[in-house]
matplotlib code that plots the C-alpha trace (Angstrom):
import matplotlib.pyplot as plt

x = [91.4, 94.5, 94.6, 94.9, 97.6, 99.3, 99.3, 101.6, 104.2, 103.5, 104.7, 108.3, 109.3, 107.6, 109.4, 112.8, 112.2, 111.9, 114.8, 116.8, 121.0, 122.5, 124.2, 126.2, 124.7, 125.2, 127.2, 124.5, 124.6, 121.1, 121.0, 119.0, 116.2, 116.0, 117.9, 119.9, 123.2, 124.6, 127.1, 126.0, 123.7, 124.1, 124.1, 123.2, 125.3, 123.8, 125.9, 128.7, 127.0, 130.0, 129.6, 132.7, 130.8, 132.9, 131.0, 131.6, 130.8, 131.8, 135.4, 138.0, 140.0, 143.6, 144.9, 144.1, 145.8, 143.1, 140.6, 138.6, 135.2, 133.4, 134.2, 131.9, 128.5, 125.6, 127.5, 126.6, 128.8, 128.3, 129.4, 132.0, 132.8, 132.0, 135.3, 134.1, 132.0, 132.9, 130.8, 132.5, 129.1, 125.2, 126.0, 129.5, 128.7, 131.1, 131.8, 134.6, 133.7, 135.2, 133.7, 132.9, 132.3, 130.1, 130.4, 127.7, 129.5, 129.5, 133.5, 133.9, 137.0, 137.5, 137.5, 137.6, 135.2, 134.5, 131.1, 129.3, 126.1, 123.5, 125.1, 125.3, 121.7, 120.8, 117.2, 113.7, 113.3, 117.0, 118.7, 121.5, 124.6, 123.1, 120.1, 117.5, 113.8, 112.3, 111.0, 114.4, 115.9, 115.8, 113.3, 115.5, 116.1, 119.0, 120.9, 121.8, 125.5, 126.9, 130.6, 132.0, 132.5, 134.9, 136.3, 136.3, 139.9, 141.8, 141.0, 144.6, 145.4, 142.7, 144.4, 147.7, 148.2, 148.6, 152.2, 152.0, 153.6, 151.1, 148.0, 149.6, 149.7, 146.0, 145.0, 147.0, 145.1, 141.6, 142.7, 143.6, 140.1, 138.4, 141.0, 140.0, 136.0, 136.8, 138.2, 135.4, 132.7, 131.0, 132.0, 132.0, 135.2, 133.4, 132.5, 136.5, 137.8, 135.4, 136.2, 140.1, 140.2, 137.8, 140.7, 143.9, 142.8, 141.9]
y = [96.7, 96.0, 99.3, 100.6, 98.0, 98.8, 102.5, 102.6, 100.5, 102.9, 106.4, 105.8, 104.8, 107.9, 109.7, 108.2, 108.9, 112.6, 112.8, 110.6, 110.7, 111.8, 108.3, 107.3, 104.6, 103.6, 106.5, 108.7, 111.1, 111.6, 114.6, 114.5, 116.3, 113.8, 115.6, 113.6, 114.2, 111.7, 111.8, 113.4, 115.8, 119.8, 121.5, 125.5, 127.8, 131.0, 133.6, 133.4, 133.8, 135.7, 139.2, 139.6, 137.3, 134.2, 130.9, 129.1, 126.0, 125.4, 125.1, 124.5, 121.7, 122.9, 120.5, 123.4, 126.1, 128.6, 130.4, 132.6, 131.4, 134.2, 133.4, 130.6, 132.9, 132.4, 129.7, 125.8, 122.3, 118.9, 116.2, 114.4, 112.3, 112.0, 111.2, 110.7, 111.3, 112.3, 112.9, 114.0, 115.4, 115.4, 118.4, 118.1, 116.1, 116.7, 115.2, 116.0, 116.5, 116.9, 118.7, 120.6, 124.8, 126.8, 130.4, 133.5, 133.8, 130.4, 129.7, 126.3, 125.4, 121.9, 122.0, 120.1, 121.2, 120.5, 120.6, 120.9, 120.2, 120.1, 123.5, 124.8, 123.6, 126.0, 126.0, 126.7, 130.2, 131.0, 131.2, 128.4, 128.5, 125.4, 126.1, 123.5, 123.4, 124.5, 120.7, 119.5, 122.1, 121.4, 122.4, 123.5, 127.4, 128.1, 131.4, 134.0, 133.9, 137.8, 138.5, 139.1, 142.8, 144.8, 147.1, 150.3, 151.9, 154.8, 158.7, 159.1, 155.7, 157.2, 160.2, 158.5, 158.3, 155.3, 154.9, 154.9, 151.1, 149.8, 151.4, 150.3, 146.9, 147.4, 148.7, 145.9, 143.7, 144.6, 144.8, 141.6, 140.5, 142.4, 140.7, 137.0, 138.2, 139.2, 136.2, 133.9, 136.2, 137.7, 141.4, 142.7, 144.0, 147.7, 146.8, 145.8, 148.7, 151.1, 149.8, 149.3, 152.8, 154.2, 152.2, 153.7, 157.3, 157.3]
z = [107.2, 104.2, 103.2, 107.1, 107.9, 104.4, 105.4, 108.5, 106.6, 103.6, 105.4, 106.9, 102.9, 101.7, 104.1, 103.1, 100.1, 100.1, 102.7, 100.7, 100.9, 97.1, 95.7, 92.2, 90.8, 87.3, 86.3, 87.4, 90.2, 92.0, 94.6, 97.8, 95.4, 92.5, 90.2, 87.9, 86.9, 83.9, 80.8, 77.7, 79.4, 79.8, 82.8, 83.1, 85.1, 86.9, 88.3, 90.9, 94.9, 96.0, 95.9, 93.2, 91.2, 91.7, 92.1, 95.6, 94.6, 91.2, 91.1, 88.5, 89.4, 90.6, 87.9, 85.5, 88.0, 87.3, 89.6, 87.2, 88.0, 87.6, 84.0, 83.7, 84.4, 82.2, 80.4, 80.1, 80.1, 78.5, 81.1, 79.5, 82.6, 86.2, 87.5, 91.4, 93.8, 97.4, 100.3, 104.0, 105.6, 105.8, 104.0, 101.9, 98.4, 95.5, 92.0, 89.4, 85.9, 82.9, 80.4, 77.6, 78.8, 76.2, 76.9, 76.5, 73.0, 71.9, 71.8, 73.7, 76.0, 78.3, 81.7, 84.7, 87.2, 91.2, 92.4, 95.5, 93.7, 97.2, 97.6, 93.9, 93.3, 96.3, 97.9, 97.7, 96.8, 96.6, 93.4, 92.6, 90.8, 88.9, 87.8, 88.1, 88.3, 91.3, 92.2, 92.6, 95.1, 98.9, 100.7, 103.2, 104.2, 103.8, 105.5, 102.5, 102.1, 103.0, 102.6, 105.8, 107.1, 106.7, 109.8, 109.1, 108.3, 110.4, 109.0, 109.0, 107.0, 104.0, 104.1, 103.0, 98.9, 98.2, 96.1, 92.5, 92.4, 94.2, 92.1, 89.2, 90.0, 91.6, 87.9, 86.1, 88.0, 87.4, 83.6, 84.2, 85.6, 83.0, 79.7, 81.5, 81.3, 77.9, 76.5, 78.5, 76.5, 79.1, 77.8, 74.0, 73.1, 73.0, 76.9, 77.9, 75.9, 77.8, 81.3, 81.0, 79.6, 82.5, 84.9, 83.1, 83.8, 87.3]

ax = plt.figure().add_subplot(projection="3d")
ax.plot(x, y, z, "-o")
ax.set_aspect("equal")
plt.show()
């Protein structure tokens, strides 16, 4: 007769628990899935969710006045600090770290990093710009992120050339993009010469 009376009172703290809110307690992040997030420990990146590859929720901080995320695939940081913790939503968590990046070719930089971690963590089934194990993502379905469309453009405006000024700053640009994946390691210096010489004769 215990155990029955035990077992009503048993099941709403069960349920708490696996529904439970992510907190900072004791310089320790815990996300709504358990997964702890602490100084000292290394986190692994994945790849960027948007469809150039840049990650949409792992930021650098605009103190460091860079946007170059897509830098940072495959690569992983030592939390140095967990500066704050922020939550505006059921569904909008972030923390600041600062930390230690180590890139695909082992050269190490600091950086200061936003995350939406509920987000970057991603859900069951769907792959995460942070990658945990599969325990700790929500078990939540979560819509597939598509970029939007684009409209389709006018016969007549594709038939215009577009003016040399403009391509070459178009082509500086993706040298640009290319230099920045470069210097993060994520292409061999064979790969960047290759590309930015495919780009200077078109």
């Amino acid at each position: 007769m215990k155990k029955l009376l035990f077992l009503p009172l048993l099941c709403p703290l069960l349920s708490f628990a696996q529904n439970a809110s992510p907190r900072f307690e004791n310089d320790t992040l815990y996300t709504s899935g358990g997964y702890k997030i602490y100084k000292g420990q290394v986190l692994q990146l994945g790849t960027g969710t948007s469809e150039a590859g840049y990650f949409r929720f792992i930021k650098f901080h605009s103190s460091m006045g860079r946007n170059d995320t897509y830098s940072l695939q495959n690569s992983s940081i030592l939390v140095n600090k967990i500066k704050n913790f922020k939550g505006s939503g059921p569904d909008n968590y972030n923390i600041r770290i600062a930390c230690t990046v180590t890139f695909k070719n082992n050269s190490r930089s600091e950086a200061d990093l936003m995350i939406d971690f509920e987000k970057a963590i991603g859900s069951s089934g769907l792959p995460g710009e942070l990658s945990v194990p599969e325990e700790f993502k929500s078990k939540q379905t979560e819509p597939v992120y598509t970029e939007p469309k684009k409209q389709a453009v006018p016969e007549e405006i594709k038939k215009q050339p577009v003016p040399d000024e403009l391509k070459k700053l178009l082509v500086a640009d993706e040298i640009k993009k290319l230099f920045d994946l470069y210097k993060a390691g994520a292409l061999t210096k064979e790969e960047y010469e290759a590309r930015k010489k495919k780009l200077l004769e078109q």
